[in-house]
PyMOL CGO cylinders between C-alpha atoms (Angstrom):
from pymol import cmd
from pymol.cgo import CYLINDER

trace = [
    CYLINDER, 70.21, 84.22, 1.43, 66.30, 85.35, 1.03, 0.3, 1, 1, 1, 1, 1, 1,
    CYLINDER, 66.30, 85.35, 1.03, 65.19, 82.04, 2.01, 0.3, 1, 1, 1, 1, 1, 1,
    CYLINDER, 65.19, 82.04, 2.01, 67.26, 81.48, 4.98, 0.3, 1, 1, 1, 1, 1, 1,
    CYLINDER, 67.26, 81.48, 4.98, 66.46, 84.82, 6.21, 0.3, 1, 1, 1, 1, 1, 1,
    CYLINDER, 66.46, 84.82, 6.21, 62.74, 83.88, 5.64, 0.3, 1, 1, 1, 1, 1, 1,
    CYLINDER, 62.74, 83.88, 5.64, 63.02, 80.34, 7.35, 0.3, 1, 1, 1, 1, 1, 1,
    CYLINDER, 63.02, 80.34, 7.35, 64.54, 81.97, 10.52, 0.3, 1, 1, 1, 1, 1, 1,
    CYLINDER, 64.54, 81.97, 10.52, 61.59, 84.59, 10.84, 0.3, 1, 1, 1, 1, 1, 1,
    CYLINDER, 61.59, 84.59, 10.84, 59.24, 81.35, 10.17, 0.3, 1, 1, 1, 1, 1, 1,
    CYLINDER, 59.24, 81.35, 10.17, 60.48, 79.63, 12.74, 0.3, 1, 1, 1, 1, 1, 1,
    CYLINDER, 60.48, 79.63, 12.74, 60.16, 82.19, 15.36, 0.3, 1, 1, 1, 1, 1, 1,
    CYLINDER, 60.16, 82.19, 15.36, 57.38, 83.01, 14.20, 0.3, 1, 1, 1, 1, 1, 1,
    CYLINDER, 57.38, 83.01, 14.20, 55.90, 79.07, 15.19, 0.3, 1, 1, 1, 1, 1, 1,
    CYLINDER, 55.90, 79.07, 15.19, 58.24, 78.93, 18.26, 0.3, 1, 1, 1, 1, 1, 1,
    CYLINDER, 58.24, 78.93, 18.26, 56.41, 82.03, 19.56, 0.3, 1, 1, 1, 1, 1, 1,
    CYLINDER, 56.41, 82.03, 19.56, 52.71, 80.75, 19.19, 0.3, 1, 1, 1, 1, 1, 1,
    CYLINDER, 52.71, 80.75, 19.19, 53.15, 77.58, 20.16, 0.3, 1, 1, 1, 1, 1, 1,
    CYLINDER, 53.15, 77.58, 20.16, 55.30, 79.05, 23.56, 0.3, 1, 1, 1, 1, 1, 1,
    CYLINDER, 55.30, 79.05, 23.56, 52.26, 81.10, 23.86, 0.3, 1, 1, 1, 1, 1, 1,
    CYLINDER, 52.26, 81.10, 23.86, 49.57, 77.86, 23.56, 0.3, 1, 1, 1, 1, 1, 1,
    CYLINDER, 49.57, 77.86, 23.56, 51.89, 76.15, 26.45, 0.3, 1, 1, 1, 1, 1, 1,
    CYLINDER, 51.89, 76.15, 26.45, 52.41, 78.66, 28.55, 0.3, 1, 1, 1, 1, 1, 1,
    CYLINDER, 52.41, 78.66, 28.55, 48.93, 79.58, 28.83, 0.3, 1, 1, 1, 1, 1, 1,
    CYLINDER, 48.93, 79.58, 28.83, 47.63, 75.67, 28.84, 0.3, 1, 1, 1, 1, 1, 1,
    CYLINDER, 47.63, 75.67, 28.84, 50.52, 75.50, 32.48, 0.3, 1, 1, 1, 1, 1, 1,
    CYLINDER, 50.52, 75.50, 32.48, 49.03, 79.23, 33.55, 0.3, 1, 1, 1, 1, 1, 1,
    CYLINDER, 49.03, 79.23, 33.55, 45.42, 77.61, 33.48, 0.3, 1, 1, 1, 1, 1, 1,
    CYLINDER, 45.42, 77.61, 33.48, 46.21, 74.36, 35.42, 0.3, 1, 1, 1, 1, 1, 1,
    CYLINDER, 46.21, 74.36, 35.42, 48.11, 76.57, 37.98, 0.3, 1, 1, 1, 1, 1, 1,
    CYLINDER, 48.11, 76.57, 37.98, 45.74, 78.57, 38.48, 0.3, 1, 1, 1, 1, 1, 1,
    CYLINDER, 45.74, 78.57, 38.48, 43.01, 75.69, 38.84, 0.3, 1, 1, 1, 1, 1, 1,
    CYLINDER, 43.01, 75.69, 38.84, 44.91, 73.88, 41.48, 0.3, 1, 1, 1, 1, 1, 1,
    CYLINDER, 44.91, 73.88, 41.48, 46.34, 76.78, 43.25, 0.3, 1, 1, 1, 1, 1, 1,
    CYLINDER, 46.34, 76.78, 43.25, 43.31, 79.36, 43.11, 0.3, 1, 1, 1, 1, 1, 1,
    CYLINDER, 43.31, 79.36, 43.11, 44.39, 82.93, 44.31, 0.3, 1, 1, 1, 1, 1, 1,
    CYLINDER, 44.39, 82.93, 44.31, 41.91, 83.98, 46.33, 0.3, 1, 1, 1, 1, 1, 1,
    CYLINDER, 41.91, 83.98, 46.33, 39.68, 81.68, 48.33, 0.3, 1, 1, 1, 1, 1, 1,
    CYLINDER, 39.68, 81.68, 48.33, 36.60, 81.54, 50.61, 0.3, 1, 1, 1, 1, 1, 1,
    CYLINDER, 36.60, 81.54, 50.61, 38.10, 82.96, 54.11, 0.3, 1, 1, 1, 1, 1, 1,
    CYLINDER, 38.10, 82.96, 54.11, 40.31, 85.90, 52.02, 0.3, 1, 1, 1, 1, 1, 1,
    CYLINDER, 40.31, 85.90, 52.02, 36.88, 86.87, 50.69, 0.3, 1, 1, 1, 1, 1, 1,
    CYLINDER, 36.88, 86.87, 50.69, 35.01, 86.58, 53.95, 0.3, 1, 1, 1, 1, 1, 1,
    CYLINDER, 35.01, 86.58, 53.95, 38.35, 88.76, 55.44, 0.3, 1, 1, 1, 1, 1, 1,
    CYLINDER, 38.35, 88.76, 55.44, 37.77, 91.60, 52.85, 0.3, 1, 1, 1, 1, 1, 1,
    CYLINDER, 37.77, 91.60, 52.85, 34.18, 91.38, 53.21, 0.3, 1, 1, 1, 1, 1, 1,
    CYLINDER, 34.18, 91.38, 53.21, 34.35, 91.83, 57.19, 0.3, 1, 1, 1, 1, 1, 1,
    CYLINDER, 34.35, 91.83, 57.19, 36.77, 94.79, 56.51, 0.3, 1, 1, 1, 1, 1, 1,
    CYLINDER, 36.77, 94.79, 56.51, 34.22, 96.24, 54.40, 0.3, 1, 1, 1, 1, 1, 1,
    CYLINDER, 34.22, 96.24, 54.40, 31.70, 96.18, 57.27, 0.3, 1, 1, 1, 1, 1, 1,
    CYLINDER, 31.70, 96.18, 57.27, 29.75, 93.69, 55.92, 0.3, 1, 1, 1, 1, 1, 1,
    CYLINDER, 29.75, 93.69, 55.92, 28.90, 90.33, 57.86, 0.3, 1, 1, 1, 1, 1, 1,
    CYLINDER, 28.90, 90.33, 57.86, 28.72, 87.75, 54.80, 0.3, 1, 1, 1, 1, 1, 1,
    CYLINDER, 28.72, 87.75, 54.80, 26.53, 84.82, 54.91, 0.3, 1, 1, 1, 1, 1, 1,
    CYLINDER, 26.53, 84.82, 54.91, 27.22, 81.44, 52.93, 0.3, 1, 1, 1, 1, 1, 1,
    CYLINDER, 27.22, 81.44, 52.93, 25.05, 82.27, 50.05, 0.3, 1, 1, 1, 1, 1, 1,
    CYLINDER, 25.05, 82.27, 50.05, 26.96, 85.53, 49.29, 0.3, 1, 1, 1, 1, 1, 1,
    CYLINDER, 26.96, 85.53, 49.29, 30.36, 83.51, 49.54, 0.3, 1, 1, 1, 1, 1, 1,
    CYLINDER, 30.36, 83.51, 49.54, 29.37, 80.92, 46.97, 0.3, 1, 1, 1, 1, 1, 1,
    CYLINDER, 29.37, 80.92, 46.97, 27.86, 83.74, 44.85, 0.3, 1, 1, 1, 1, 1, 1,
    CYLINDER, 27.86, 83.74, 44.85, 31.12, 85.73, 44.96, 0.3, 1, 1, 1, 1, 1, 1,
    CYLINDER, 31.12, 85.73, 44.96, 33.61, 81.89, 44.37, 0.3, 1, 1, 1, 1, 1, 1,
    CYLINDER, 33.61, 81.89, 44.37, 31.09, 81.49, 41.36, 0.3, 1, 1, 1, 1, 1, 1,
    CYLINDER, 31.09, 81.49, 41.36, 31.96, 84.56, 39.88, 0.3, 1, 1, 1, 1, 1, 1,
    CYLINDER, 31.96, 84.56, 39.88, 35.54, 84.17, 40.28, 0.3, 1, 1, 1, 1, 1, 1,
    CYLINDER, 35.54, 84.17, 40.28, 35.50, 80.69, 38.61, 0.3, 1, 1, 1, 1, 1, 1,
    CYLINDER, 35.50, 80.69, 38.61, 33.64, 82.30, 35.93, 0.3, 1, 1, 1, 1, 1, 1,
    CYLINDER, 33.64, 82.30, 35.93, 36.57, 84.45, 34.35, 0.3, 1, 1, 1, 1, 1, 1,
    CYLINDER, 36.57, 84.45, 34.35, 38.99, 81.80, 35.08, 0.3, 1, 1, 1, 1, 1, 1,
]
cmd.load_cgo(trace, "trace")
């Protein structure tokens, strides 16, 4: 009875992390191929800002992004 009981919590226990290893592993390419934000939303929010952005400050600001990706 014990060791059924145990088995069962085991096995959720391993279903759960290794859920958590795919889903994240499918999150990651996702979000590689489909970035959310690109160059012309950032250029958008930086003209709404008042600011007139050059190239440099695009790249800079794509970098960035990549980086916590």
């Amino acid at each position: 009875m014990l060791h059924d009981i145990l088995m069962i919590l085991f096995g959720l226990v391993i279903g759960a992390v290794i859920g958590f290893f795919v889903a994240r592993t499918i999150m990651k390419k996702y979000l590689k191929k489909n970035p959310p934000i690109n160059e012309e939303m950032i250029k958008a929010l930086m003209m709404q800002m008042g600011r007139k952005p050059n190239q440099k400050q695009i790249n800079q600001m794509m970098k960035n992004m990549q980086k916590y990706m």
